[in-house]
N, C-alpha and C positions, 0 to 999 in steps of 0.2 A: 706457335700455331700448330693445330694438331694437321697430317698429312692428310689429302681431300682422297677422298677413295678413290681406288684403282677401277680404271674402265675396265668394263669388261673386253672378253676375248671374244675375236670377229667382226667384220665389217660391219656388222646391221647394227652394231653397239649405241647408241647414243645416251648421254646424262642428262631426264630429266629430272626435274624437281617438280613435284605435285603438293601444292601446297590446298589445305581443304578450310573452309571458314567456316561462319556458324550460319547451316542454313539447313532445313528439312533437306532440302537435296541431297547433305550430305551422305547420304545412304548409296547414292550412285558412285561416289569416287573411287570405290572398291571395284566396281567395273570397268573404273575406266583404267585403275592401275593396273588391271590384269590383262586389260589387251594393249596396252602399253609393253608388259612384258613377254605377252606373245610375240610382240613384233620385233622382239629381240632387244629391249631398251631396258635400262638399270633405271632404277627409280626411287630417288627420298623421298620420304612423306615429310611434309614442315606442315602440322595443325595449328590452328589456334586455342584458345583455351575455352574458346565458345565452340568452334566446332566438335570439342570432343564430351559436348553435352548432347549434341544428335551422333554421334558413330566413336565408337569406343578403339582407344586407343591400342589393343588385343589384335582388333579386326583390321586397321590398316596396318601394321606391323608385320600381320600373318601372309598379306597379300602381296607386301610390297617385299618380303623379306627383310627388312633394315630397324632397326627400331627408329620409332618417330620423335622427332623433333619438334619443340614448341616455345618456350622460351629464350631468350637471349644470354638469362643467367643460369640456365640448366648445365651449360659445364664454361664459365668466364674461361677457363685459362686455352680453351680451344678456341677462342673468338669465332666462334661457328658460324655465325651471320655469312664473316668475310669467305670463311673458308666452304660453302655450299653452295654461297653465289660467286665462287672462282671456279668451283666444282661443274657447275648446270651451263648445258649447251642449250636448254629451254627449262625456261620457267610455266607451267600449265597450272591456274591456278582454278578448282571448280569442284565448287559452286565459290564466285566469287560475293556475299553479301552487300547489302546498301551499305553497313558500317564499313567494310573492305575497302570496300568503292572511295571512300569519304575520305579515309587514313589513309589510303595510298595518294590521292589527288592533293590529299595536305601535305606528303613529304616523310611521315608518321615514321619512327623505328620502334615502337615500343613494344614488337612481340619480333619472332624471330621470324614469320613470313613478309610481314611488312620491310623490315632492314634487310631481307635478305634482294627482293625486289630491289630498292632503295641503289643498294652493293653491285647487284650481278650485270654484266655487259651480253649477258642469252636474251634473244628474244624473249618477250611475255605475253601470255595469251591470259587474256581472262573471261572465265564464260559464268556471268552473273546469271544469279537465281534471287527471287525474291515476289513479292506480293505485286499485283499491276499496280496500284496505287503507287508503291515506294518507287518501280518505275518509271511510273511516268512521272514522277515528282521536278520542278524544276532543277529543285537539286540536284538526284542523280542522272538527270539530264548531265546540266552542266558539268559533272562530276566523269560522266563518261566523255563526253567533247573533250574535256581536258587532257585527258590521259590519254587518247586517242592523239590528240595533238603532239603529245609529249613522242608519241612512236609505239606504245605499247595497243597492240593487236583485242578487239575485245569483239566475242562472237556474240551474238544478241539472242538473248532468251527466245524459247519461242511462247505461241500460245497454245495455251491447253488447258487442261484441269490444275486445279492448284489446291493447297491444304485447305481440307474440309470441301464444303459443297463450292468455291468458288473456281471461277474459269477464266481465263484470259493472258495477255500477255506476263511470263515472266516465270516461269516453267523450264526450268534447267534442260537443254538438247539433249539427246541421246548419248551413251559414252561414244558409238560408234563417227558419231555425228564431232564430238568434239574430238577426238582423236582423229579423226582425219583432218581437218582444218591445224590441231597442232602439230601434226609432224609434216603438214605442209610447210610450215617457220623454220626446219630445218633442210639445212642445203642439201641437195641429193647427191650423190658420191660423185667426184667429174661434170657436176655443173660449172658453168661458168657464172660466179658471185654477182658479175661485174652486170649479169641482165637484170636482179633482182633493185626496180627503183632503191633508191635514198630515201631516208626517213624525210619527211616535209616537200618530197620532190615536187608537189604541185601547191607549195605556199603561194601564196599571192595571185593563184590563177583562178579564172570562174570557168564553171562544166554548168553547160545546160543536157539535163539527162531527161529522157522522156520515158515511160513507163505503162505500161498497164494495155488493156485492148478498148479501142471506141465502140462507143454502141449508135448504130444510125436507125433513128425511131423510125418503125413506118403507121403507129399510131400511138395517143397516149397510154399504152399497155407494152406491145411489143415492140423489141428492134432485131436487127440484124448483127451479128457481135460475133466474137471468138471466144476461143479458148486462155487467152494471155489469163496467168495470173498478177504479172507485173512482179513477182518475183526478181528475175534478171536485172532489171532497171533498177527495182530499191538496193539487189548486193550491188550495184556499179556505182550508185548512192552514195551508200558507205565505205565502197573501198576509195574513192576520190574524195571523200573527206577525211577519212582517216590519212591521206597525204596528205592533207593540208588544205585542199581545196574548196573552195567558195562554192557553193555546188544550187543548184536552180534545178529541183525535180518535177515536170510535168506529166501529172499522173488522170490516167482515166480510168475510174472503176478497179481501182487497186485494194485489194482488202488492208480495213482501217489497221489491222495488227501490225501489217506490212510498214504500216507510214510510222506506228506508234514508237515503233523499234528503231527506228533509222536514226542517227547520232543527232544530236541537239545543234543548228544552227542549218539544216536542208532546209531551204525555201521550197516548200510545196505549194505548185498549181493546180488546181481540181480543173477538168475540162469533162468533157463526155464526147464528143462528135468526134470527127477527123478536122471538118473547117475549122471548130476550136480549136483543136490541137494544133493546127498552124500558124494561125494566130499568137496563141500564148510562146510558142515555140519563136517565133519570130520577134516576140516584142522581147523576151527573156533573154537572148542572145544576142541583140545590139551591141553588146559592148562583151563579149563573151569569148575566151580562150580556144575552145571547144564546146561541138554541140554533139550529145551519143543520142539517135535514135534508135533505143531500142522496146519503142511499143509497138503494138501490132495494130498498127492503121487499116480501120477496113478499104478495102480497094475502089467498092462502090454504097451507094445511097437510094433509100427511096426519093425518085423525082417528087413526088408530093407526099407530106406526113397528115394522114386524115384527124380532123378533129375531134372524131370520138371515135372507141372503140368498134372497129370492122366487125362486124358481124356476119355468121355463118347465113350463108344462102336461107331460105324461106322451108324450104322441103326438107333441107337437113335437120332443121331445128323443129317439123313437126314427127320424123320419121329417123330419130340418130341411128339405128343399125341399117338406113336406107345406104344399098353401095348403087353409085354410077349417078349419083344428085347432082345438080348443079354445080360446076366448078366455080372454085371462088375468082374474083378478080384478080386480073392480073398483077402484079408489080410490077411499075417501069423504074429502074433503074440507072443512075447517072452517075461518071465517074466525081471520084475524089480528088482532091489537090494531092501529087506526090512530093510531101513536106519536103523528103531530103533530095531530091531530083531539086526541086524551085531552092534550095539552100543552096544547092553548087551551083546553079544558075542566077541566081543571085545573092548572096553571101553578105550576111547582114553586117560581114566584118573583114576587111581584106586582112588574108595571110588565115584565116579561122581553121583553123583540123575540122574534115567531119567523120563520122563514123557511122555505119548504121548496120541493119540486122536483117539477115533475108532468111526467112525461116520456110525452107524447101524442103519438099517431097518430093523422089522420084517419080517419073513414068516412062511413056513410049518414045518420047522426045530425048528424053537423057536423064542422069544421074542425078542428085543434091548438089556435087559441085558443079557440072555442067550447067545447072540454072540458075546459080552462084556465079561463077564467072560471067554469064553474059549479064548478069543483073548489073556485078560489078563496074564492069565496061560501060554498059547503059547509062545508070546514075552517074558515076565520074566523081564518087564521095573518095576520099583519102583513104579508107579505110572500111572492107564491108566482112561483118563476123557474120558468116555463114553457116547456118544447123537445121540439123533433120528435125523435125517436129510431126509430130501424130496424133494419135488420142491417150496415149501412153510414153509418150516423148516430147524431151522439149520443154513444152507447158506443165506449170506447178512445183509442184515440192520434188521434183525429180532430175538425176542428172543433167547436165550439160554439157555436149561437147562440140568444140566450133573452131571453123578453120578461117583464118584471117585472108582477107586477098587487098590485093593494090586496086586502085581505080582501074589500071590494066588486066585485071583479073588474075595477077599470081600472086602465089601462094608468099604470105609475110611469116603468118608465125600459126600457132596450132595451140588451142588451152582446152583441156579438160578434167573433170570431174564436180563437184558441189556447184551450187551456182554463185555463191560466193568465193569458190576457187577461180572459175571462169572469171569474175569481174575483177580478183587480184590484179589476172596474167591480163586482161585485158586494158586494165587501166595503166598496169606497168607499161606495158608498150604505148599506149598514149600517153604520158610523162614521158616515154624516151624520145618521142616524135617531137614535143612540146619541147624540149631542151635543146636548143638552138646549137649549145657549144658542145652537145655531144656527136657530132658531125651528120652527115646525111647518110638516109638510106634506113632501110627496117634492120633492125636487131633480134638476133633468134631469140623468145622467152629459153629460162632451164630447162632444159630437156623439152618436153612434152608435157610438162604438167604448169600449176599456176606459177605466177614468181609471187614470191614470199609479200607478207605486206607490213608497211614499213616500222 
């Protein structure tokens, strides 16, 4: 067997392996290999032989420095397969194809990416590109469940423009987007291993997750709503399915790309109000492991919702640049049920985890944690992930970063960066709380960043 190459020299060294498939995207993976080796990491290319009909084998050679790899019989007496996937501390494979998908979920060796997967004990991250259609096909539904199931990590396309005039899910993420999610799979120097869950750590369990923000009508036109994009909710989705979990999504007003991506077997519930939202939250979780609140409940409601659209005052509507007109009617306003307050007070299921989400802003009273802690104390949930949130935080396609507290209001654990990072570290720590024989008490995540997923 031929010898697997020498790591490189210095700490920040890691081996991966970047394998590229046959997809228009592949035109990005030259970007992703070069900050890859910004960040100090040695990198094989393994192609396919469809990949290198969109990006020529010249140009990931040049970038990657190595020459690329592609079939199985390109040198038999080095049995290469074995020797690349003893070599790789991470396998990042992107743009992962519908066929990729299909041959790696059958078990497939018959190119030198597939048997190298197949061979290697590194994490695998796959970050699928392809047509919305092929997506959302039941196939590669199914085709991603499984592999998910198996333990291999798969980041979900986003939506965007796609080849030619069309638009929609299934649009290859950014390199920078996908190289942060893979070098989160690798352990970080002085972590302790032992915080990052077990592959299937949450088999046989059900998560009820709640998502998105409520809209409370105050006529058939308008309501009262937030900023949630429900982002948060669908990565906590998919990282407790991706361990295994039986998972029951209650989602209000979450964009359809968001549901469309989430792994094949999420029970999604549509609600729109808060009353719904308690309701479905309640009936979903009868018989339920864990319940994650993390949608943005509005607080209050209009006491009466008019039956046609309200109309601007009499003088407004003959005089629009008129200022100092008739003010309009008031809104009376009535609280809302606090879903996760009435769960701990009464708990659709003795012994149930809750967790939930206080998205705080400072002011003159105190800090983000300071209204985190007493919230914590107040509800008396298991678990309350606490984050700043703004008009440019928080909410949407932007970071995350959230400080965990006890029902006592101290500090359990800390996760930041992507919001699919956050719901790694987040879920990790609910499996470590759900595992009965891994004894009592919170466990620190790695460091301060996600724990890996499984």
């Amino acid at each position: 067997m031929a010898a697997a190459p020498e790591r490189p020299s210095g700490p920040a060294g890691s081996r991966v392996v970047v394998g590229v498939s046959g997809s228009i995207a592949a035109y990005k993976a030259p970007f992703i290999i070069r900050l890859l080796r910004e960040a100090g990491h040695e990198v094989k290319v393994v192609a396919t032989q469809a990949a290198l009909r969109f990006i020529g084998a010249p140009a990931l050679a040049a970038v990657s420095g190595r020459p690329i790899s592609t079939g199985v019989f390109d040198d038999p007496a080095a049995v290469e397969h074995v020797a690349v996937a003893e070599w790789a501390e991470l396998v990042l494979i992107a743009p992962a194809s519908a066929d990729l998908l299909a041959r790696l979920r059958a078990g497939r060796a018959d190119d030198l990416l597939t048997a190298t997967v197949l061979a290697t004990r590194a994490p695998v991250l796959l970050a699928p590109a392809m047509h919305t259609q092929m997506w959302l096909n039941p196939a590669t539904r199914d085709n991603v469940a499984v592999l998910r199931s198996r333990g291999l990590s798969i980041i979900d396309p986003e939506a965007g423009r796609l080849t030619g005039a069309d638009s929609g899910v299934g649009r290859l993420p950014e390199p920078e987007r996908i190289v942060e999610r893979a070098l989160a799979l690798l352990a970080p120097a002085g972590a302790d291993s032992a915080a990052a869950p077990p592959r299937q750590a949450l088999r046989g369990r059900h998560l009820v997750i709640s998502a998105g923000g409520t809209r409370e009508p105050i006529d058939p036109v308008r309501f009262l709503g937030n900023r949630s994009s429900g982002r948060q909710g669908c990565a906590l989705a998919a990282a407790a399915a991706g361990l295994g979990a039986r998972v029951t999504l209650v989602q209000a007003h979450v964009d359809q790309s968001l549901l469309d991506a989430l792994p094949a077997g999420v029970e999604i519930l549509a609600v729109s109000t808060a009353v719904e939202m308690e309701a479905a939250v309640r009936r979903a979780s009868g018989r339920a492991d864990a319940v994650i609140m993390a949608a943005a409940v509005a607080d209050y409601r209009p006491a009466h919702v008019a039956g046609a659209k309200i109309k601007k005052p009499a003088r407004a509507q003959a005089d629009p640049g008129a200022v100092g007109g008739p003010a309009p009617a008031p809104i009376e306003l009535v609280e809302n049920p606090d879903i996760l307050a009435g769960l701990v007070a009464r708990p659709p299921r003795a012994g149930q985890l809750l967790m939930g989400f206080a998205a705080e802003t400072g002011d003159d009273q105190g800090g983000v944690l300071d209204h985190g802690a007493a919230k914590a104390r107040r509800k008396g949930a298991d678990l309350l992930a606490v984050n700043a949130v703004g008009e440019h935080l928080g909410f949407g396609d932007v970071p995350n970063s959230v400080i965990v507290l006890d029902r006592h209001g101290q500090e359990v654990a800390r996760a930041q960066g992507s919001k699919e990072q956050v719901a790694h570290a987040l879920i990790g720590l609910l499996a470590q709380r759900l595992d009965a024989a891994g004894g009592p008490g919170p466990r620190p995540l790695a460091g301060k960043g996600p724990a890996p997923e499984g």
